[in-house]
C-alpha positions in Angstrom: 17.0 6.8 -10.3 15.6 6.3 -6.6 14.1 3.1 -5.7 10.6 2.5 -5.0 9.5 1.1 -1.8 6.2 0.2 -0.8 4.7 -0.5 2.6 1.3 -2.3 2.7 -0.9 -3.7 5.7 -4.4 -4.3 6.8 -6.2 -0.8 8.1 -4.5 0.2 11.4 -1.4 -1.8 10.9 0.6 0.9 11.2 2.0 2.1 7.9 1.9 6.1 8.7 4.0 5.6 11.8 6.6 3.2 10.1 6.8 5.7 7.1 7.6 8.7 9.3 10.1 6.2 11.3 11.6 4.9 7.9 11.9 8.8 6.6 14.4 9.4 10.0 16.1 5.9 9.4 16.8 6.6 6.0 17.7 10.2 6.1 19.7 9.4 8.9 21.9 7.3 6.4 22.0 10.6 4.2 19.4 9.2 1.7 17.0 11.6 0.0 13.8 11.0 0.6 10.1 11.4 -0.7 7.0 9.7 0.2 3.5 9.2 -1.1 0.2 7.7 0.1 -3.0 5.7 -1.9 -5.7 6.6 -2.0 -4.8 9.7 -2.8 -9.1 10.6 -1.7 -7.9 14.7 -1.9 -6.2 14.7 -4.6 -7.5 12.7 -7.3 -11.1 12.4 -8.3 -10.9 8.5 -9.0 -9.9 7.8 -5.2 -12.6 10.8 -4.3 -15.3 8.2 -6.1 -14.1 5.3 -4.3 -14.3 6.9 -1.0 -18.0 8.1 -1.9 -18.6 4.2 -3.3 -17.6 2.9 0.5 -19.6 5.0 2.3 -22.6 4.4 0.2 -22.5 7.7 -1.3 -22.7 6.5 -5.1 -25.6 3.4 -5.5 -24.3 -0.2 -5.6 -20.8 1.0 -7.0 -19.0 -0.3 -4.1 -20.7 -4.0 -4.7 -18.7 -4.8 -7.9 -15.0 -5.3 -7.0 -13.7 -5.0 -10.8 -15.4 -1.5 -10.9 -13.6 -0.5 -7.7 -10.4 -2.0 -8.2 -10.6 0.3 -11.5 -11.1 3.2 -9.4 -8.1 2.6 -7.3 -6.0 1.6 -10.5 -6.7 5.1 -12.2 -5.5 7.6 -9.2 -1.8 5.4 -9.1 -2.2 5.9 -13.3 -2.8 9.5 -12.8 0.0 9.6 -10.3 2.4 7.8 -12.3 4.4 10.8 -13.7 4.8 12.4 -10.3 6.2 8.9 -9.2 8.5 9.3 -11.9 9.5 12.3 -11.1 10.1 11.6 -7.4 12.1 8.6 -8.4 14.4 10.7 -10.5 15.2 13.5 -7.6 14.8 11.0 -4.7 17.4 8.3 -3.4 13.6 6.5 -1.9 10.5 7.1 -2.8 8.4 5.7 0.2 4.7 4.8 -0.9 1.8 4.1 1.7 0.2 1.3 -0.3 0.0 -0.2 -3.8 -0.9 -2.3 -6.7 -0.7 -4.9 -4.0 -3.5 -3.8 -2.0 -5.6 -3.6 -5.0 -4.3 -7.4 -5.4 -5.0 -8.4 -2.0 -8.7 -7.0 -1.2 -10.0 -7.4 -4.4 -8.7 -11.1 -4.3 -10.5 -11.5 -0.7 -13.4 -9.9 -1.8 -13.6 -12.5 -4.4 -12.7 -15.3 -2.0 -9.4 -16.1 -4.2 -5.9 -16.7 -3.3 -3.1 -15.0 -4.0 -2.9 -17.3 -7.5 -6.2 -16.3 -8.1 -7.8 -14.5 -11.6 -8.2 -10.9 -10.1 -4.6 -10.8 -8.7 -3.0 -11.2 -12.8 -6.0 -9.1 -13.4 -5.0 -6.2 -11.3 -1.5 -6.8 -12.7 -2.4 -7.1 -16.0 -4.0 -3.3 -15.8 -2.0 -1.6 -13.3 1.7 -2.5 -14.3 1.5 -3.8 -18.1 -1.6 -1.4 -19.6 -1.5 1.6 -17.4 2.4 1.1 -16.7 3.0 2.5 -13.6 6.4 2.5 -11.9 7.2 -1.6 -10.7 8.5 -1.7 -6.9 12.0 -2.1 -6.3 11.1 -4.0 -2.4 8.0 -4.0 -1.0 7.4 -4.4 3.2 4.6 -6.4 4.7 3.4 -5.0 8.3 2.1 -8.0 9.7 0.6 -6.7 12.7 -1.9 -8.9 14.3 -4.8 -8.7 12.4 -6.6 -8.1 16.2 -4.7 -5.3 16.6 -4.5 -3.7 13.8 -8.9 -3.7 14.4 -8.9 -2.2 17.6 -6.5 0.5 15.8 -8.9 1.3 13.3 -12.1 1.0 15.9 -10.0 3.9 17.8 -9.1 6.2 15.0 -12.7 6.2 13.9 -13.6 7.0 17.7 -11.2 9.9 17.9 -12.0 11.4 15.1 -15.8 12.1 14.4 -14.8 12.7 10.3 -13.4 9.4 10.3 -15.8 6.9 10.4 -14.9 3.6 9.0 -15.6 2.1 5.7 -17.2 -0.8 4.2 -13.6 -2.2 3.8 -12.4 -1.5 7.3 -15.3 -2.5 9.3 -16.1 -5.7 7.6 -13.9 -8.1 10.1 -14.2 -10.9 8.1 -12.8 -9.4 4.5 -9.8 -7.7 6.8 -9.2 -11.5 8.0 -9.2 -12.9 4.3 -7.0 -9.8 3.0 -4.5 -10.3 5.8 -4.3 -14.0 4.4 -3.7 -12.7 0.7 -0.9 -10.7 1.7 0.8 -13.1 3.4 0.6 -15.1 0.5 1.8 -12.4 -1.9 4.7 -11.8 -0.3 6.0 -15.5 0.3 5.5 -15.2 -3.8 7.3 -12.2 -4.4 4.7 -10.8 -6.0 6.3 -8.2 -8.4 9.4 -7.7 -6.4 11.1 -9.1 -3.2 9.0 -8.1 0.1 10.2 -8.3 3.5 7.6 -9.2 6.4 7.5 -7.3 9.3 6.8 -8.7 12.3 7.0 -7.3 16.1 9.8 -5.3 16.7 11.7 -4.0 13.8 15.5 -2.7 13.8 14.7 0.4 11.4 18.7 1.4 10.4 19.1 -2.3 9.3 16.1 -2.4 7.6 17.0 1.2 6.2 20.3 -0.1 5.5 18.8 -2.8 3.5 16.6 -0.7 1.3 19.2 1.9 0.1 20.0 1.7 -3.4 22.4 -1.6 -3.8 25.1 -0.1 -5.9 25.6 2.1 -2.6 24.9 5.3 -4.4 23.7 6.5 -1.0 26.9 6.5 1.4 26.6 6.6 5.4 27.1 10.5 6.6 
């Protein structure tokens, strides 16, 4: 059984390019490898509503933050076999975000901490009713909350179709998720994380991930 490792961050942090960097690291060390992103907005009707819901495509559904942290739960529910399945044919299953960023927003939507009701909430439905597959390690991108902002303002710039959403352009919520995070991870919420801050040596951080019982041997 492959581990599960999960890399979550504020919007323009950079978790698509650390993925595809992680992939080479990791293969490099002759791991097998798959990789998964949430919200999986083509693939599963659940995510398709909650991108309608932030672009104010669907009425005041985007306003109530249990109703959209449902929405979010349900596509990792529906993907929860394929996880499975990954796990068992993969030494790493690399996923673009979480049950922790359903923690983290939902919390900062709410103005809570990271010991705060909705955080066990989220917990309480995603990992012990819906009982999706628990992290083995998850990764914190800390980039600068300032940069990860001007990130997003430019891939919305770049690409007409990708306009950003009531999440990503409200400054203030990014600030208070950030925050969350940070706190989530000092608590090992769910499993050990590591934060990520400026430069990052990807083959020890690869070598770190691997399974521990060294299943996965350097080539």
């Amino acid at each position: 059984m492959g581990r599960l490792i999960v890399i979550e961050g504020l919007d323009g942090s950079g978790k698509a390019t650390l993925t595809a960097a992680l992939v080479a690291a990791l293969q490099e060390r002759g791991a097998r490898v798959a990789t998964l992103a949430f919200p999986r907005y083509e693939a599963d009707v659940h995510a398709e509503l909650a991108r309608d819901a932030l672009y104010g495509r669907l009425g005041d559904l985007a306003d109530s933050v249990h109703g959209m942290a449902v929405l979010f739960a349900l596509d990792r529910r529906d993907a929860a076999l394929e996880l499975r399945e990954l796990l068992a044919a993969h030494d790493v299953v690399l996923v673009d975000r979480y049950v922790a960023s359903n923690a983290a927003y939902n919390a900062a939507r709410l103005g809570q901490g990271a010991d705060g009701e909705v955080v066990g909430w989220v917990r309480a439905l995603e990992i012990e009713r819906f009982g999706i597959p628990v992290p083995d390690h998850q990764l914190l991108l800390a980039t600068p909350r300032a940069v990860a902002a001007e990130r997003a303002h430019r891939r919305a710039a770049a690409d007409p179709g990708r306009a950003r959403d009531a999440y990503e352009s409200d400054e203030g919520l990014q600030e208070r998720t950030d925050a969350v995070y940070r706190a989530l991870a000092a608590a090992e919420w769910l499993s050990p994380w590591t934060v990520l801050e400026g430069d990052t040596d990807l083959p020890a951080l690869a070598g770190r991930l691997v399974d521990p019982d060294h299943r996965v041997m350097e080539p």
